[in-house]
MARKEDREN-184314 format. One record per residue (C-alpha): x, y, z; residue in one letter; residue number from 1. Coordinates in Angstrom, 3 decimals. Layout:
BEGIN
east: X, north: Y, up: Z, code: A, pos: NUM $
...
***
This chain:
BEGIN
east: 57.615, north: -21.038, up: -0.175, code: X, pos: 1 $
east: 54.658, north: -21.635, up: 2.270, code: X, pos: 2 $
east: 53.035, north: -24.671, up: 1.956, code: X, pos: 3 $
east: 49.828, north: -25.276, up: 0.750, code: X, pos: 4 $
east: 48.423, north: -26.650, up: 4.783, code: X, pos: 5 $
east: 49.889, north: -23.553, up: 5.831, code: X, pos: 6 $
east: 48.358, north: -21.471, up: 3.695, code: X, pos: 7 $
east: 44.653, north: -22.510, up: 4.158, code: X, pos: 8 $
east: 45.069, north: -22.180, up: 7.729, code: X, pos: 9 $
east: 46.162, north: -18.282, up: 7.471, code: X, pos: 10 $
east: 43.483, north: -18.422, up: 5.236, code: X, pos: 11 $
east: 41.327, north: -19.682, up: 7.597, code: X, pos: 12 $
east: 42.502, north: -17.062, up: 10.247, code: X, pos: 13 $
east: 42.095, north: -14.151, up: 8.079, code: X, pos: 14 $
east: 38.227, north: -15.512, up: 7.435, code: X, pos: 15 $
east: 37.672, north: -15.643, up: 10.990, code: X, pos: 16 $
east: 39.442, north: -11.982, up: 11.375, code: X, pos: 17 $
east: 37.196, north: -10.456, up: 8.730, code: X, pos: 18 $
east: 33.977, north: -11.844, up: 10.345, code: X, pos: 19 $
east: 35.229, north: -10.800, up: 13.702, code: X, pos: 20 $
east: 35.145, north: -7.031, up: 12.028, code: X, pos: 21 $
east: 31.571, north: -6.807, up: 10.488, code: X, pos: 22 $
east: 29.730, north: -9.144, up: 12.537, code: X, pos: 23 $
east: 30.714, north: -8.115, up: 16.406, code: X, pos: 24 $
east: 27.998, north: -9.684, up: 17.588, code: X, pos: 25 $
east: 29.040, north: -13.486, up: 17.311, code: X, pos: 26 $
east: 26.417, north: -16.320, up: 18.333, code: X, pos: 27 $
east: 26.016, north: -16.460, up: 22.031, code: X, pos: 28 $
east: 28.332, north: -13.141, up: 22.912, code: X, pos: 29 $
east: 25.259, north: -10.887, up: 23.986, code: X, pos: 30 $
east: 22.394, north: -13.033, up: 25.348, code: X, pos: 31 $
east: 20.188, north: -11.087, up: 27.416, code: X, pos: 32 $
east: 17.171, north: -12.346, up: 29.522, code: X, pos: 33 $
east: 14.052, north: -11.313, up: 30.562, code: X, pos: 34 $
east: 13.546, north: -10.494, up: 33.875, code: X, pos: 35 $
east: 17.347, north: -10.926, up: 34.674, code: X, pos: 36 $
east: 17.845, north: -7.508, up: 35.158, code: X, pos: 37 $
east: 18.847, north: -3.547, up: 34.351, code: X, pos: 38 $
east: 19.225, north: -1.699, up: 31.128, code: X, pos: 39 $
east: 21.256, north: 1.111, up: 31.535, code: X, pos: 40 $
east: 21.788, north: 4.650, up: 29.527, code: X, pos: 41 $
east: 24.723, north: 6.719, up: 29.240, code: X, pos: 42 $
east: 24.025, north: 10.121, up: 28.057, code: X, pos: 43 $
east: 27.309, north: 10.598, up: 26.930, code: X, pos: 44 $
east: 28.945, north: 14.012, up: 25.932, code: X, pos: 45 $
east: 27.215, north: 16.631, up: 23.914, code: X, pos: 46 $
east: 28.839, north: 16.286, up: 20.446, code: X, pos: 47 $
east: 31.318, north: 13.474, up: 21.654, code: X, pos: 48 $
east: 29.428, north: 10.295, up: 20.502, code: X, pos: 49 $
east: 30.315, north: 8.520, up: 23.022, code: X, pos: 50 $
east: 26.747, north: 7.506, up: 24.460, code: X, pos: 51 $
east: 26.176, north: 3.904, up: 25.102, code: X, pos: 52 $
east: 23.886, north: 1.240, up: 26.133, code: X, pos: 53 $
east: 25.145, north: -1.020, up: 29.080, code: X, pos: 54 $
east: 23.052, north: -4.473, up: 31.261, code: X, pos: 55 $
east: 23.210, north: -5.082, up: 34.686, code: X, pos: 56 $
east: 22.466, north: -9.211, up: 35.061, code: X, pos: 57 $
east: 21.731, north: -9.148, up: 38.510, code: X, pos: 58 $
east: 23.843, north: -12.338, up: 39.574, code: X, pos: 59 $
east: 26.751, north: -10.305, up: 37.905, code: X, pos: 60 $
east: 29.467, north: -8.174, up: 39.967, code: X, pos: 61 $
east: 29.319, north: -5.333, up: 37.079, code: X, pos: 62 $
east: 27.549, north: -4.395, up: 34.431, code: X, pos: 63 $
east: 28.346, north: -5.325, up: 30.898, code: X, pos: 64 $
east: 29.046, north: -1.646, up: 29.044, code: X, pos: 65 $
east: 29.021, north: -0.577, up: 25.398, code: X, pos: 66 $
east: 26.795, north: -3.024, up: 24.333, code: X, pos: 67 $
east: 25.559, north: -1.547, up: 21.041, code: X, pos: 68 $
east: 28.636, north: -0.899, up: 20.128, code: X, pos: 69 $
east: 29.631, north: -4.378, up: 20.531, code: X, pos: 70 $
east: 26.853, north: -5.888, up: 18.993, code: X, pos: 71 $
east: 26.703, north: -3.591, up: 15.770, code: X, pos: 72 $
east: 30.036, north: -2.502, up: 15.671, code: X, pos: 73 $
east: 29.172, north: 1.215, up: 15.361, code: X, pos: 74 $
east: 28.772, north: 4.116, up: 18.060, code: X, pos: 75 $
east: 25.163, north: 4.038, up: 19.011, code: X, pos: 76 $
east: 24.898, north: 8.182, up: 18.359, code: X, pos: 77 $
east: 25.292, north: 11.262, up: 20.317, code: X, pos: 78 $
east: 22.775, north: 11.923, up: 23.415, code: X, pos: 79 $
east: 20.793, north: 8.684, up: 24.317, code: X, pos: 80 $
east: 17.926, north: 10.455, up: 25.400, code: X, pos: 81 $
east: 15.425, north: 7.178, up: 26.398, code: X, pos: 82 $
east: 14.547, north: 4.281, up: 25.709, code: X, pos: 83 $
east: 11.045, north: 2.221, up: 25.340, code: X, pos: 84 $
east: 10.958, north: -1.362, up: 26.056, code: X, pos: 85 $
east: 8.122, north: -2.704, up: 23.657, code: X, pos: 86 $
east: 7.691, north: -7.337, up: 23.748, code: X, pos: 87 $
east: 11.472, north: -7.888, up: 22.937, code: X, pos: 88 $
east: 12.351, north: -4.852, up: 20.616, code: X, pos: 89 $
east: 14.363, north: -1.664, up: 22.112, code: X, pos: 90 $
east: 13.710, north: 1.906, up: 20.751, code: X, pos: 91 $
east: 16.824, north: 3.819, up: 21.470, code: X, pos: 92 $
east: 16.405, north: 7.366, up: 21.065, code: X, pos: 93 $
east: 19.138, north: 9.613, up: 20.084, code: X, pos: 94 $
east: 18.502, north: 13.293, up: 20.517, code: X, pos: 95 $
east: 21.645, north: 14.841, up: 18.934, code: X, pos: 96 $
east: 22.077, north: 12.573, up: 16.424, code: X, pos: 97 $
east: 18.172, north: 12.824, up: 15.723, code: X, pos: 98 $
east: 18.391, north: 9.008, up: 15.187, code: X, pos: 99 $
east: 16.101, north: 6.025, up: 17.105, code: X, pos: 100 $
east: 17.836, north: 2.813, up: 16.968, code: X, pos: 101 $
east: 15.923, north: -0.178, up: 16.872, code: X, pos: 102 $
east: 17.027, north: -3.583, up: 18.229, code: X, pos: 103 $
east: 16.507, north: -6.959, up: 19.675, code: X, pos: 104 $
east: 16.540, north: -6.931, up: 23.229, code: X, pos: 105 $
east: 18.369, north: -10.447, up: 23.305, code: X, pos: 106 $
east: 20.822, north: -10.002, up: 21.094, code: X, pos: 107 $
east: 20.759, north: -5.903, up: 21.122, code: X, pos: 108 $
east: 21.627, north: -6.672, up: 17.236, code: X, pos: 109 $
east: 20.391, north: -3.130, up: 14.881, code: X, pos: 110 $
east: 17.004, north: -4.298, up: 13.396, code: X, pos: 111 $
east: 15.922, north: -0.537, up: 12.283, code: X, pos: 112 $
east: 17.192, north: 2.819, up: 12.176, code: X, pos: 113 $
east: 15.091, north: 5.861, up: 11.577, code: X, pos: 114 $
east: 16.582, north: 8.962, up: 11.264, code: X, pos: 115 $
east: 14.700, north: 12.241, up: 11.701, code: X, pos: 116 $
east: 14.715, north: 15.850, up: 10.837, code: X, pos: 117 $
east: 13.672, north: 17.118, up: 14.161, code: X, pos: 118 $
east: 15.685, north: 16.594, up: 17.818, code: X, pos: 119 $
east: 13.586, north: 13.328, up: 19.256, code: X, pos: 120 $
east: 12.814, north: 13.330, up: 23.153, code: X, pos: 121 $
east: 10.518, north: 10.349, up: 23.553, code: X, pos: 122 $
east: 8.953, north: 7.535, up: 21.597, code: X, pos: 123 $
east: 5.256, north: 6.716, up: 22.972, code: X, pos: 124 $
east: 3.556, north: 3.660, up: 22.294, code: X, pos: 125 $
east: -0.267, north: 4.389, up: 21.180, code: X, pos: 126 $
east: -1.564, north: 1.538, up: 19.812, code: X, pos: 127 $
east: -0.167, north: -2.205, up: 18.889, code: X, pos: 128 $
east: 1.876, north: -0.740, up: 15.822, code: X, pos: 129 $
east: 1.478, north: 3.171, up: 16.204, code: X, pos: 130 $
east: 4.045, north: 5.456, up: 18.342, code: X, pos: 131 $
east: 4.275, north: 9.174, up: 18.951, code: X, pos: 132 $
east: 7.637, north: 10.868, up: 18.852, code: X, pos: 133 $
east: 8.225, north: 13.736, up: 20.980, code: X, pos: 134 $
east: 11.009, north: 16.785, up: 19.893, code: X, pos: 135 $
east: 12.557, north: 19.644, up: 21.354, code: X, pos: 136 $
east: 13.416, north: 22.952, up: 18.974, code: X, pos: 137 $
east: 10.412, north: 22.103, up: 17.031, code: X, pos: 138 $
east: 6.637, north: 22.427, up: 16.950, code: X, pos: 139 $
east: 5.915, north: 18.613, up: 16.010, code: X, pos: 140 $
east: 4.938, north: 16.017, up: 17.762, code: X, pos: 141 $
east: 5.489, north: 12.915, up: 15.427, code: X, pos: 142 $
east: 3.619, north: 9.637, up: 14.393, code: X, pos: 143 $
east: 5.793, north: 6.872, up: 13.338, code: X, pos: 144 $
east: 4.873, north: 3.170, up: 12.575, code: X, pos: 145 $
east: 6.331, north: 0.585, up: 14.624, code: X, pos: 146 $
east: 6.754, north: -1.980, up: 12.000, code: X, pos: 147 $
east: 8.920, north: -1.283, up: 9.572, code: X, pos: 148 $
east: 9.883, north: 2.026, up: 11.948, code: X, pos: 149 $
east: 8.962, north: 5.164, up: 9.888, code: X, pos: 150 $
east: 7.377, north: 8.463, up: 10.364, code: X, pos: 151 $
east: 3.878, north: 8.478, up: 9.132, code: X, pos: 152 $
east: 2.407, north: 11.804, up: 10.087, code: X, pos: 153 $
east: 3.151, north: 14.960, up: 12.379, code: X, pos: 154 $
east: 1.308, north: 16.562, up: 14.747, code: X, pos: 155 $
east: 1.292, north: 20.562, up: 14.967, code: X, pos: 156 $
east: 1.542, north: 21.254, up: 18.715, code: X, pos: 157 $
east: 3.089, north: 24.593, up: 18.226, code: X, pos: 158 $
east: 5.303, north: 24.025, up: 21.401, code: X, pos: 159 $
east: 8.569, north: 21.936, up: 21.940, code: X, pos: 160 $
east: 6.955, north: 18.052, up: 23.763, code: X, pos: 161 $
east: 8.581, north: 15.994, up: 25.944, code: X, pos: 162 $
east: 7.334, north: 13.206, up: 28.130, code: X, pos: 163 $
east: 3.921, north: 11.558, up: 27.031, code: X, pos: 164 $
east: 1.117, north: 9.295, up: 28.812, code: X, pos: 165 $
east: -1.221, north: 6.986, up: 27.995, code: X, pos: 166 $
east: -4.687, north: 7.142, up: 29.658, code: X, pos: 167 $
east: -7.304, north: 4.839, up: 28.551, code: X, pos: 168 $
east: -7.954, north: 5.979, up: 24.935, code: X, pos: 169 $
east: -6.058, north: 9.250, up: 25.185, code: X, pos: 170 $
east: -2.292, north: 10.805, up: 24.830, code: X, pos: 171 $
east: -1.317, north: 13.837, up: 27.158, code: X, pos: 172 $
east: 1.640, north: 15.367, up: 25.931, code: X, pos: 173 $
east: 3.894, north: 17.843, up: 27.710, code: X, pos: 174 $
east: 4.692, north: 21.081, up: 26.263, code: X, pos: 175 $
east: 8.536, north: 22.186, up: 27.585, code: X, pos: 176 $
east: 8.533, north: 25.878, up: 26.196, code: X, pos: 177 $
east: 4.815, north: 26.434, up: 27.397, code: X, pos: 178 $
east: 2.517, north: 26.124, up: 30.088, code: X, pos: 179 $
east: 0.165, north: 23.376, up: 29.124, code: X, pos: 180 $
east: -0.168, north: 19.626, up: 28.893, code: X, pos: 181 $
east: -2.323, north: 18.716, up: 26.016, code: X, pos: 182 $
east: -4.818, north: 15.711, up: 25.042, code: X, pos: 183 $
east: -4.790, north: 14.072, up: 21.706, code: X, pos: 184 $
east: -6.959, north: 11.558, up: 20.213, code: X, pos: 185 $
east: -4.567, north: 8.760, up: 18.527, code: X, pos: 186 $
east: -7.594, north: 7.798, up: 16.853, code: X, pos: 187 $
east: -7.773, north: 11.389, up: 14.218, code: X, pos: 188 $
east: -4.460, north: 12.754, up: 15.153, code: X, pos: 189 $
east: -5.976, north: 15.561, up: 16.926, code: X, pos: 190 $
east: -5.672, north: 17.842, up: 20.222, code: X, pos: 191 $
east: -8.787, north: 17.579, up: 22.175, code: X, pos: 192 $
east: -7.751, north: 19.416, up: 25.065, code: X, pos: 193 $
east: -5.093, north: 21.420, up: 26.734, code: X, pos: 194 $
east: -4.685, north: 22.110, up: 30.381, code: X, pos: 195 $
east: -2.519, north: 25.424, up: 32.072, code: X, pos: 196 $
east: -0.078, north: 24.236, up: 34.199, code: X, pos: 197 $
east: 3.363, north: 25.737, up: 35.203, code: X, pos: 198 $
east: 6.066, north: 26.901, up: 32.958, code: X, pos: 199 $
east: 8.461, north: 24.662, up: 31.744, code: X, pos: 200 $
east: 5.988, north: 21.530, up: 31.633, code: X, pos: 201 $
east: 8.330, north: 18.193, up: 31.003, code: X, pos: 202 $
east: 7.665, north: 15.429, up: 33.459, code: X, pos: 203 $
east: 4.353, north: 13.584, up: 33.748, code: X, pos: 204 $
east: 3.560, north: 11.057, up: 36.483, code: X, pos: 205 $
east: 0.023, north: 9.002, up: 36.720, code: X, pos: 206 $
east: -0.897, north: 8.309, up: 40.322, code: X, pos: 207 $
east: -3.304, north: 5.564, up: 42.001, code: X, pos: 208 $
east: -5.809, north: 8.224, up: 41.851, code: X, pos: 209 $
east: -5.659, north: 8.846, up: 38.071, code: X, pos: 210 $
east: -4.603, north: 12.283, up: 38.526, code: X, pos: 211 $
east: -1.458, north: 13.502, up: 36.644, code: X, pos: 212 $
east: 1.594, north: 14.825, up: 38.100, code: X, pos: 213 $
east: 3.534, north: 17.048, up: 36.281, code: X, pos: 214 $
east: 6.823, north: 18.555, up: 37.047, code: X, pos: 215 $
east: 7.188, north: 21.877, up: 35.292, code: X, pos: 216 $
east: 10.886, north: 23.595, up: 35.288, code: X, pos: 217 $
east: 10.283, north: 26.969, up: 34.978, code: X, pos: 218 $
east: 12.632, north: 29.032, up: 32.743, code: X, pos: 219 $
east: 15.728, north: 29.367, up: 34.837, code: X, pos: 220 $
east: 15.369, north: 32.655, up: 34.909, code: X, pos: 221 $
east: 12.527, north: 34.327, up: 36.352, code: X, pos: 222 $
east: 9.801, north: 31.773, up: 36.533, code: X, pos: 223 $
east: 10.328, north: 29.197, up: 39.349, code: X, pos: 224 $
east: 9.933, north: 25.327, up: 38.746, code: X, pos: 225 $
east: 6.550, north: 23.851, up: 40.100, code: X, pos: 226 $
east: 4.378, north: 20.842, up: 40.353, code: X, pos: 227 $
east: 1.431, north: 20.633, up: 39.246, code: X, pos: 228 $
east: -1.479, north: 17.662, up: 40.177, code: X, pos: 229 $
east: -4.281, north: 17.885, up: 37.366, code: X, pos: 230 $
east: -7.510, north: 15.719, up: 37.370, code: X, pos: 231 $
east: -7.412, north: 14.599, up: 33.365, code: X, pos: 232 $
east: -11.667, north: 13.693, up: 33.600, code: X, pos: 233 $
east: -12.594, north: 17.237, up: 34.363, code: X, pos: 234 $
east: -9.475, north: 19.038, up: 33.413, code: X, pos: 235 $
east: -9.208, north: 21.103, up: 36.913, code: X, pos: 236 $
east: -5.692, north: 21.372, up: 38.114, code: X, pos: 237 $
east: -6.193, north: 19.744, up: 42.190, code: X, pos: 238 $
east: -2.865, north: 21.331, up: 43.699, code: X, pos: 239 $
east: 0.382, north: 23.313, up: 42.462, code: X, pos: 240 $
east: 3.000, north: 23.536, up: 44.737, code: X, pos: 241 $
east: 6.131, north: 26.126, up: 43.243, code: X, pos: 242 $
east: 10.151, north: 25.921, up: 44.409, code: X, pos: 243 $
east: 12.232, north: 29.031, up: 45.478, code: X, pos: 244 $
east: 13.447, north: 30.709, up: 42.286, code: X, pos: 245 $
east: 16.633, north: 29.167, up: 43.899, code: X, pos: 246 $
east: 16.220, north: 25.728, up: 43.216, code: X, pos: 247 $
east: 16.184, north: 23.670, up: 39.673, code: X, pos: 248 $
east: 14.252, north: 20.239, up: 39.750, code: X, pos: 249 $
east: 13.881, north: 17.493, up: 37.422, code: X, pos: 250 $
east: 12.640, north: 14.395, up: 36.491, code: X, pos: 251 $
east: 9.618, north: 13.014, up: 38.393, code: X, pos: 252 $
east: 8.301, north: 9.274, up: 38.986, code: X, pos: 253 $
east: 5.948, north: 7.461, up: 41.307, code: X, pos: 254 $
east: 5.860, north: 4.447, up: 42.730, code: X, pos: 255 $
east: 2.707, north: 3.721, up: 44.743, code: X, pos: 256 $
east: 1.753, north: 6.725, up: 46.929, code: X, pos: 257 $
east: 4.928, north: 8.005, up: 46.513, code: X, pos: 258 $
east: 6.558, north: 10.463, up: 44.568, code: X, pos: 259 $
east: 9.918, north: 11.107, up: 44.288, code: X, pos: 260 $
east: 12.018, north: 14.039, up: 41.977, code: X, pos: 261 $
east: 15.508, north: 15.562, up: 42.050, code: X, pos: 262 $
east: 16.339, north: 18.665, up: 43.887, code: X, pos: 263 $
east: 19.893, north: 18.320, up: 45.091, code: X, pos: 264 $
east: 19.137, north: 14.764, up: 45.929, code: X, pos: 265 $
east: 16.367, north: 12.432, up: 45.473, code: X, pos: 266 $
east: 13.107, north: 14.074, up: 47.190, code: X, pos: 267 $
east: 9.831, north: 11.719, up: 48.197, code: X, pos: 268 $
east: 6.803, north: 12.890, up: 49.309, code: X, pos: 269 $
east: 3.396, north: 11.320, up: 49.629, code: X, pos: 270 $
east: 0.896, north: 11.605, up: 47.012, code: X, pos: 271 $
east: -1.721, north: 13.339, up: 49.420, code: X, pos: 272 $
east: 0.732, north: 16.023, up: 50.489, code: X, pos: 273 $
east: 0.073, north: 19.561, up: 49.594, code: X, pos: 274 $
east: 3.637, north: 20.622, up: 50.268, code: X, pos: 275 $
east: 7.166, north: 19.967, up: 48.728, code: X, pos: 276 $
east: 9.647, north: 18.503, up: 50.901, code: X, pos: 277 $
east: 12.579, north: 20.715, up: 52.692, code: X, pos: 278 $
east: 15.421, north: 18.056, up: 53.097, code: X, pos: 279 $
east: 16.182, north: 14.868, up: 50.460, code: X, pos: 280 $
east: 15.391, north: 11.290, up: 51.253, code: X, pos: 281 $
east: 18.321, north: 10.494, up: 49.626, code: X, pos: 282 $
east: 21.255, north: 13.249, up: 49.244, code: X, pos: 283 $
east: 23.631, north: 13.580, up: 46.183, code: X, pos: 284 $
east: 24.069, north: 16.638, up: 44.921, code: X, pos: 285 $
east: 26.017, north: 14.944, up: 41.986, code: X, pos: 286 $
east: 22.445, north: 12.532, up: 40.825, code: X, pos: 287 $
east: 21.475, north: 12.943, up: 37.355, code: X, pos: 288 $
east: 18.884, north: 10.414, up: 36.728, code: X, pos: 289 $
east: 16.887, north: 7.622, up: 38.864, code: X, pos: 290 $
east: 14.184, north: 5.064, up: 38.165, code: X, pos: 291 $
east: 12.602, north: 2.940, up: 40.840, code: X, pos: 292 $
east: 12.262, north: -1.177, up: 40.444, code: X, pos: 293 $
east: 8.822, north: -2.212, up: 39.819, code: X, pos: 294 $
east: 9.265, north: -5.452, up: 41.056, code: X, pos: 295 $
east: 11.342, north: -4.848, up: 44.638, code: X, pos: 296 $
east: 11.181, north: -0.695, up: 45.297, code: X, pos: 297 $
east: 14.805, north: -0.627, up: 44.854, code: X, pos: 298 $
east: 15.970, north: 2.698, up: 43.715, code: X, pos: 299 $
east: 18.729, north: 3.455, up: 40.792, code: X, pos: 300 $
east: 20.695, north: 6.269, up: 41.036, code: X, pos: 301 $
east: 22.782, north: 7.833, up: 38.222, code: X, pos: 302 $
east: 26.022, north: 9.523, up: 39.500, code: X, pos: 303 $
east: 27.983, north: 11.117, up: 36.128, code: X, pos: 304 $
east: 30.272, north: 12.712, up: 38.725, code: X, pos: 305 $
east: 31.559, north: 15.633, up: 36.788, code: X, pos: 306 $
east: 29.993, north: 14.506, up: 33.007, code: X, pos: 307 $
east: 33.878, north: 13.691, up: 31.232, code: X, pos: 308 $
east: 34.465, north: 10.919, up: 33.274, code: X, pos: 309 $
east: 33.166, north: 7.087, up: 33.518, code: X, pos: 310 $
east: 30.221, north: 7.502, up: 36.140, code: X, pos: 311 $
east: 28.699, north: 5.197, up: 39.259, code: X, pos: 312 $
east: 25.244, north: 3.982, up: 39.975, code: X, pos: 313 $
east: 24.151, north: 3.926, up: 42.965, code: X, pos: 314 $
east: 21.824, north: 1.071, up: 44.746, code: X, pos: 315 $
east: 19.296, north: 2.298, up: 47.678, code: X, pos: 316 $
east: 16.717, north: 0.304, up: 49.523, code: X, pos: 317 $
east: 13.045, north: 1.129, up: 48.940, code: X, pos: 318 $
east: 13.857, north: 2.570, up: 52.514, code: X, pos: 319 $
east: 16.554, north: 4.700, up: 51.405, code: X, pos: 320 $
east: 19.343, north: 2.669, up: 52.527, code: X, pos: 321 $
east: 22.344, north: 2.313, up: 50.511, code: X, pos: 322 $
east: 22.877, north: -1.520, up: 49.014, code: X, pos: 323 $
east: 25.830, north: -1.062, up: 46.585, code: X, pos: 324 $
east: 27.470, north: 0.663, up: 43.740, code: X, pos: 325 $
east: 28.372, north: -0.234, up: 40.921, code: X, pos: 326 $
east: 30.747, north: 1.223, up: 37.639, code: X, pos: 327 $
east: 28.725, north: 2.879, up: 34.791, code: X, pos: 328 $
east: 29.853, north: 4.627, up: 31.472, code: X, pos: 329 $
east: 29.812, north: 8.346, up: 30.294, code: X, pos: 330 $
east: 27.273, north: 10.476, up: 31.754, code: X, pos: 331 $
east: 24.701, north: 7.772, up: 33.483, code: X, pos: 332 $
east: 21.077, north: 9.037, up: 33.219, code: X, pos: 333 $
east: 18.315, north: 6.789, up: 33.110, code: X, pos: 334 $
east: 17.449, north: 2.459, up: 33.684, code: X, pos: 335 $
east: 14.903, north: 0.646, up: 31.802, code: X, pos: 336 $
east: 13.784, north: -2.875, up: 33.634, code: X, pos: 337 $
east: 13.859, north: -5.912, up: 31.334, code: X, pos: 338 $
***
């Protein structure tokens, strides 16, 4: 027969055991900082659910992986689409899984979890507790409240959205399955104005100039991707500059009078050229996603090598030299800067 001192310590063990199990996220395990580095999102495998939040500290020689998971002790969903960074909370949005996860940056502990009956793209801060929900297979664009997180309202756009912008008081939206970018007022919920672009329309830059830059993807099929520059004040598209029916870009950032895209590698042109460029600045036929470093020009490059594997990021120089690499989860696709 055990004795009783024995007893309360398995007792004690078995506590600790249990807690381990539904609390993952123990005090001091996950404490991330401001300003200390890298978010990073794994896609992860279409119907797999094995998508997954990871942080790069930037003193650290790899990134911690699988955070959500760690801190909730759940999957986080299938395809992490993006992520918004708003004060300390993340939005975490899932597109398969139609979910957006809400958390605490520091902890990454689950503080809300909306789930949604349409296929979410983007969440869009309008306003100090308003947000607009983009979706794909559906002609909504949505308006949730930030706090508690819940849908409020819809949108009839009549056209799949994708990525949004915020320009002084107004929204401009990106249609994917059409050929226009449209204005709405966040004030009434309504579309002001719309403005023809290319096919495809998904990726929406501002530049110094205030003019917007959108990358439009055509239909892989018989209408090539283009890019189209659009002055929002009078609503007169400035330049359009169209790809060989050969060649399928995507995504599109800039970062001071530069713009850079993916075409087989990372592309950069100047924001005052009328012309796409012929050869990469960076080559990788294998990049998925990027995001350049607001604070130092660096530039993050996913690498999901052949999407079943664990992936690499890539480091580059705002000069396009290589720095370092690092290991990344399934399907690396985007970075968020905390």
């Amino acid at each position: 027969m055990l004795k009783p001192r024995i007893l309360a310590i398995l007792a004690g063990l078995f506590f600790l055991s249990s807690c381990d199990k539904n609390n993952n996220n123990q005090e001091g395990m996950i404490d991330i900082q401001s300003g200390d580095g890298v978010f990073l999102l794994h896609e992860g495998g279409f119907n797999q659910l094995n998508a997954s939040l990871g942080f790069l500290d930037y003193t650290a020689s790899e990134p911690q992986l699988d955070l959500f998971q760690q801190a909730n002790g759940k999957a986080i969903g299938d395809v992490f689409q993006s992520m918004t960074i708003l004060g300390h909370d993340g939005f975490l949005v899932l597109n398969n899984s139609r979910t957006i996860e809400q958390i605490d940056l520091k902890t990454i502990n689950l503080k809300n979890s909306l789930s949604l009956s349409h296929a979410p793209r983007f969440l869009q801060p309008v306003s100090l507790n308003r947000a607009y929900i983009s979706t794909i297979f559906s002609p909504w664009l949505l308006v949730a409240d930030l706090d508690p997180l819940a849908i409020v309202d819809s949108i009839y756009l009549g056209h799949w959205s994708e990525e949004m912008l915020v320009i002084q008081d107004k929204v401009w939206v990106a249609a994917s399955n059409h050929d226009q970018i449209y204005q709405i007022d966040p004030t009434n919920q309504s579309i002001t104005d719309s403005i023809t672009v290319g096919y495809g329309a998904s990726h929406l830059a501002l530049d110094l100039d205030g003019r917007i830059w959108v990358m439009c993807i055509g239909n892989f099929i018989d209408i090539p991707a283009s890019i189209h520059v659009v002055d929002p004040s009078t609503g007169s598209t400035v330049k359009s500059m169209v790809f060989s029916q050969s060649e399928f870009p995507s995504k599109l950032q800039i970062a001071g009078d530069k713009v850079y895209y993916l075409n087989g590698g990372l592309h950069r042109i100047s924001t005052q050229d009328n012309t796409l460029s012929i050869n990469p600045f960076i080559a990788g036929f294998s990049y998925y996603g990027f995001r350049i470093d607001p604070t130092d020009g660096r530039i993050w490059m996913a690498d999901p090598v052949d999407f079943q594997q664990k992936g690499k990021i890539d480091v580059f120089a705002q000069d396009g030299l290589f720095i370092q690499s690092y290991s990344a989860g399934i399907v690396p696709s985007d970075f968020r800067f905390y």
